[in-house]
C-alpha positions in Angstrom: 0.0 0.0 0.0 1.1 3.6 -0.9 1.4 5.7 2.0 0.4 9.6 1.3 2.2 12.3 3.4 -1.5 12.6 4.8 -1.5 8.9 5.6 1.4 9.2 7.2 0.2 12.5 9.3 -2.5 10.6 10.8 -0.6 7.7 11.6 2.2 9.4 13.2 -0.4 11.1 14.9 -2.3 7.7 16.1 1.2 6.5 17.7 1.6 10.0 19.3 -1.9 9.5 20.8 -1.3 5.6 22.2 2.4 6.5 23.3 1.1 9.4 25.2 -1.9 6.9 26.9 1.1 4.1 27.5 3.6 6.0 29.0 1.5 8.7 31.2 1.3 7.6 34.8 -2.4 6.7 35.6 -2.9 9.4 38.2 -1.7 11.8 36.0 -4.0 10.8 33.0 -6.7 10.8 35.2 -6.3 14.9 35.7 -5.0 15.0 31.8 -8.4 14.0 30.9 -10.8 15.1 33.5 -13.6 18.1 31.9 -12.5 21.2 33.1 -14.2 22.7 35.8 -16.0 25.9 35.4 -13.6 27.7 38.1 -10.5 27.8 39.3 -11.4 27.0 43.2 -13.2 24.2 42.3 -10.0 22.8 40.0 -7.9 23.1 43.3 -9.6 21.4 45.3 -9.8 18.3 42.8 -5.9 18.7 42.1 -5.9 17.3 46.1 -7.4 14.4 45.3 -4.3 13.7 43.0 -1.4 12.9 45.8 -0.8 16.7 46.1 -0.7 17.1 49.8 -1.7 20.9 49.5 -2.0 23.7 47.2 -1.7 27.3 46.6 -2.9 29.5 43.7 -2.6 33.3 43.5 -3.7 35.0 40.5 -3.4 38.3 39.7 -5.5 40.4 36.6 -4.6 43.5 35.5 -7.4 45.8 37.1 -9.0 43.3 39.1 -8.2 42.9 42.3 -5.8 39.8 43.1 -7.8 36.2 44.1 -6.2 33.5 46.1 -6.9 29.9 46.1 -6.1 27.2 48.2 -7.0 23.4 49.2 -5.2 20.6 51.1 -3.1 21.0 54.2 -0.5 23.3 55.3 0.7 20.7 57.7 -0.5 17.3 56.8 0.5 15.6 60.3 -1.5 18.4 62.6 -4.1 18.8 60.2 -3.3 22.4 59.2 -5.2 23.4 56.5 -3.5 25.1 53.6 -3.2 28.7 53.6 -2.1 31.1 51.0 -0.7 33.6 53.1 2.0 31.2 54.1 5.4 31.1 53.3 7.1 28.6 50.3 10.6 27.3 50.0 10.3 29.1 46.2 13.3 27.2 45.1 15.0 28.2 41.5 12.3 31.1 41.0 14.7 32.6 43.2 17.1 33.2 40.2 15.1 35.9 38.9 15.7 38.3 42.0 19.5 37.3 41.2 19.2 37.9 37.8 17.8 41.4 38.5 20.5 42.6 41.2 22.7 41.6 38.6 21.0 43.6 35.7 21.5 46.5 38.1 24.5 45.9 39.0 25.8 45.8 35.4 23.5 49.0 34.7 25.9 51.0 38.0 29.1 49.5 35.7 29.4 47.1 39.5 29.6 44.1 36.8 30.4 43.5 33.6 28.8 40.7 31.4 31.7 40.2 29.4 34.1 39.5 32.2 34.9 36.1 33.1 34.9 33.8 35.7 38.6 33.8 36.5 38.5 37.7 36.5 36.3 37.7 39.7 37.2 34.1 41.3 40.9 33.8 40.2 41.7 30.7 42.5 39.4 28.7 40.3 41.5 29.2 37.3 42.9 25.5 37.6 39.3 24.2 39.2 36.5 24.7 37.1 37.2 23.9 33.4 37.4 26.5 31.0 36.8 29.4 33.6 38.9 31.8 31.9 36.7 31.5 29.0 33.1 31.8 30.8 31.9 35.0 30.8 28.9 36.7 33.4 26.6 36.7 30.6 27.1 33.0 30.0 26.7 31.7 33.6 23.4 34.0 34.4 22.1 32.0 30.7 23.2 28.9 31.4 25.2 28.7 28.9 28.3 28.3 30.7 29.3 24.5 30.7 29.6 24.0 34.3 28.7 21.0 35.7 25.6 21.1 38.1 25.9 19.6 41.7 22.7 18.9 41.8 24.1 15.8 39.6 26.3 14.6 41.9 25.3 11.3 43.5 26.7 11.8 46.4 24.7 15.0 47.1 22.9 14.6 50.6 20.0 15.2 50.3 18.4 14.1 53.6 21.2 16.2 55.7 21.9 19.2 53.5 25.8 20.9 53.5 25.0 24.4 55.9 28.0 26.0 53.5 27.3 26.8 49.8 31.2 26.1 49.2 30.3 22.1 50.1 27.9 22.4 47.0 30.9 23.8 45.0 33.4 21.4 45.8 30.8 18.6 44.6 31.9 20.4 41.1 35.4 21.4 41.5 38.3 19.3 39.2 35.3 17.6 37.0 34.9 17.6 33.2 33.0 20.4 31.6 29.7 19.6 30.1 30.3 21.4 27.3 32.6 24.1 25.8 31.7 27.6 27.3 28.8 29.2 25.1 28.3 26.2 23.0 24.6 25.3 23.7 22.3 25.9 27.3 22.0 23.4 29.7 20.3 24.3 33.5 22.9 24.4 36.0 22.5 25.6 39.5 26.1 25.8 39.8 26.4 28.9 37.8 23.7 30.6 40.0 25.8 29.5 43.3 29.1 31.2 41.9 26.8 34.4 40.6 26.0 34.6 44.4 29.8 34.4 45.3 30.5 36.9 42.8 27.8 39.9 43.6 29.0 39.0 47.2 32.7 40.0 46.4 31.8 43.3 44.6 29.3 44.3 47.1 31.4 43.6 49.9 28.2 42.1 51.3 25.5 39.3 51.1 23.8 39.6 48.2 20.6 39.4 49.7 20.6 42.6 51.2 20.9 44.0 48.1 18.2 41.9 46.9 16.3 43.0 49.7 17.2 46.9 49.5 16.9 47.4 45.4 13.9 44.8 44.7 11.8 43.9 47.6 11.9 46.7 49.9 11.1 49.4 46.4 7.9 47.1 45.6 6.9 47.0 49.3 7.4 42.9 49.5 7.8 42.0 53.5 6.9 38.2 53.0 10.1 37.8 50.8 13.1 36.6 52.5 16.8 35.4 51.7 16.9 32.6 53.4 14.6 29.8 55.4 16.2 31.0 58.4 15.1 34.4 58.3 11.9 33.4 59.5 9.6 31.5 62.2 9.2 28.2 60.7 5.2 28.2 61.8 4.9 30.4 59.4 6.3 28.0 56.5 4.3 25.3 54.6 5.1 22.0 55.5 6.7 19.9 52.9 6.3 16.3 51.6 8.0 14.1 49.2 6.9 11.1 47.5 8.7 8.1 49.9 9.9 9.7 52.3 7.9 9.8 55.7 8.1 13.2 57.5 8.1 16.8 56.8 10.9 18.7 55.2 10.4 22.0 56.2 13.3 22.2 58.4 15.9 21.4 55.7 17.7 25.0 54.9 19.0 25.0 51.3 21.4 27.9 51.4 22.5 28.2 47.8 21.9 31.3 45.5 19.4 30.9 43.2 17.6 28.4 45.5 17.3 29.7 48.8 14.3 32.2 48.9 11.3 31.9 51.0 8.0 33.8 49.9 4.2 33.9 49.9 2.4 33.8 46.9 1.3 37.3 46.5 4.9 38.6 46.8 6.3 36.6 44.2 3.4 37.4 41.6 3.8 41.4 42.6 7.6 40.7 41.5 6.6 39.0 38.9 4.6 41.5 37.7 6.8 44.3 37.8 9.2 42.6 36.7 7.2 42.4 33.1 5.5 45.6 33.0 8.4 47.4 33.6 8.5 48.9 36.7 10.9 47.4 38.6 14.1 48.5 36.3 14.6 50.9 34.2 15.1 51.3 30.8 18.6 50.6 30.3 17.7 47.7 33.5 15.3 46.5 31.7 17.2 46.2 28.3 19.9 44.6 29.7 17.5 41.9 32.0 16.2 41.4 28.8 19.4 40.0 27.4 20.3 37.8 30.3 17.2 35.9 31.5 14.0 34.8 31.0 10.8 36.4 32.8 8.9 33.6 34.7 10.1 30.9 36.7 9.7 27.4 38.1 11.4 25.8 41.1 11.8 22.6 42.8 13.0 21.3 46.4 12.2 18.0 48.3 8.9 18.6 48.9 7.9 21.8 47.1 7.2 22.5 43.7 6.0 26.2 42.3 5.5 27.9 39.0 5.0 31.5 38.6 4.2 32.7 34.8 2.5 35.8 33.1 0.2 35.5 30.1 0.3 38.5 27.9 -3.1 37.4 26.4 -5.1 37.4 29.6 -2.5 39.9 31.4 -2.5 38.0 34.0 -0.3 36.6 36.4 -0.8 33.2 38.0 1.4 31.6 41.2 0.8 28.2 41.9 2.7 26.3 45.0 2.3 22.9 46.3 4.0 21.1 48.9 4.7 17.7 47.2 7.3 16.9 45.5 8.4 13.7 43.7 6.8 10.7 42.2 4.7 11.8 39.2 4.3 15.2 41.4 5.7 17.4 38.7 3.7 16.1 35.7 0.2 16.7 37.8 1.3 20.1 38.6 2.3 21.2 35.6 -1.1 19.8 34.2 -3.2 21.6 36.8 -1.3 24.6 36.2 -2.5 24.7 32.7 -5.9 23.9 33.3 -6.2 26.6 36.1 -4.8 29.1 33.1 -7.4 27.8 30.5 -10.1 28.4 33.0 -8.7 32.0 33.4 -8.8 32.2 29.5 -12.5 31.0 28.9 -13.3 33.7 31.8 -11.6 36.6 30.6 -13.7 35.7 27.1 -16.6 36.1 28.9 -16.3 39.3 30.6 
């Protein structure tokens, strides 16, 4: 039999279809395929019934005044219910406020892009491959080549290092990925030594800079540096998939990682961050080049996206305190669901 390109459309489509049915995990297909609910509440508190411990879901609409969502349990063992006022472990959207500080930073002529590696850290001229060749610009794009510690096997996870320099050394004398600037690859690493590096030219920890040029201009007081800036009560308990107890206590101290927010303060950085008026021009134009302008992150036991549709104007924070397992894949799903509800909305109004 012949096979026409339009055969061979719907047939590659057909095997798209059954691979997608085969190899999605049953829970998750279950939410893929569920109808929609007419609101966003009422799409949280299915997402529960999922093996998400708890959930939190800001949203905020240009004009309208910001709605908050929430289902689950704060504190699964004392039968907290969720609350989204409470403060997240918000993980790797913490690289935005970085990313930022170092926009301005470069803006004040602080830091240049194009300098490298070597030019700031000398003494890892003969420990990180290629370092005299890896520039600012390419470690804030993640471009750089680095290898990330988060690969490392040996990385302890249930007894985290207290030091970010114990995270370095997991790195130090291995292989590069690739050659400097060659192609992007994620890498935590480069957002640890980016901390080191705005700490040297400072003269002080970054996060006070953070703190003084971002948070404390767009009025955010529920944003902190670190997990132990604040009363743990006041944190959301968090659960991964296998592991019996809650790991709210574990204090990840690396840059890029280490922030701890509520909801509402991350989407009113978020927002100014995209409507522009949280840099200035020239800020803005050189964010613009470095980074991108939403955000996920990931600990043992929490997992968060923050994103703004343009369409919709619209920014939507979603938290939840599981991690592991097929966690991801059923937030990410709900995520998009919650948005699509906020779509079919907005087309209403």
């Amino acid at each position: 039999m012949k096979i026409t390109k339009r055969l061979l459309k719907i047939l590659l489509l057909v095997l798209a279809i059954i691979c997608t049915v085969a190899f999605t995990p049953w829970d998750t297909l279950l939410v893929w395929t569920a109808p929609v609910p007419n609101t966003v509440q009422e799409q949280v508190e299915k997402a529960i019934s999922h093996n998400l411990d708890g959930i939190i879901v800001y949203v905020d609409k240009k004009g309208v005044k910001p709605e908050f969502y929430s289902s689950g349990w704060k504190n699964r063992e004392n039968k907290i219910p969720s609350n989204p006022q409470a403060l997240f472990k918000i993980a790797s959207i913490s690289k935005l406020y970085i990313a930022v500080a170092a926009a301005k930073l470069v803006h004040k002529k602080r830091l240049s892009l194009d300098k490298t590696l070597t030019d700031y850290i000398p003494e890892l001229a003969a420990r990180i491959e290629y370092a005299e060749q890896i520039s600012i610009r390419m470690m804030l794009q993640h471009r750089s080549g680095i290898p990330d510690f988060i690969d490392d096997p040996k990385l302890p996870w249930s007894s985290l290092p207290v030091n970010p320099n114990e995270y370095l050394q997991m790195v130090l004398g291995k292989p590069a990925d690739f050659k400097p600037d060659n192609r992007y690859r994620y890498c935590n690493t480069n957002y640890l030594l980016i901390g080191k590096i705005l700490d040297k030219i400072l003269g002080y920890d970054h996060q006070q800079y953070v703190k003084k040029e971002i948070l404390d201009s767009l009025g955010l007081t529920h944003t902190y540096g670190s997990l132990s800036n604040v009363d743990l009560e006041e944190v959301v308990s968090g659960y991964y998939k296998g592991y019996d107890g809650d790991l709210k206590s574990q204090n990840y101290v690396v840059a890029g990682g280490s922030m701890v927010a509520t909801a509402q303060d991350v989407g009113v950085f978020l927002r100014a961050l995209n409507d522009g008026s949280l840099l200035n021009k020239n800020e803005q134009s050189i964010y613009s080049n470095i980074y991108v302008y939403e955000h996920t992150g990931l600990l043992p036991g929490y997992s968060s996206i923050v994103r703004y549709h343009k369409d919709i104007d619209t920014i939507v924070v979603m938290f939840v305190n599981t991690s592991g397992g097929n966690s991801w894949t059923t937030l990410e799903v709900i995520y998009n669901r919650i948005v699509k509800i906020l779509r079919k909305q907005s087309k209403k109004q």
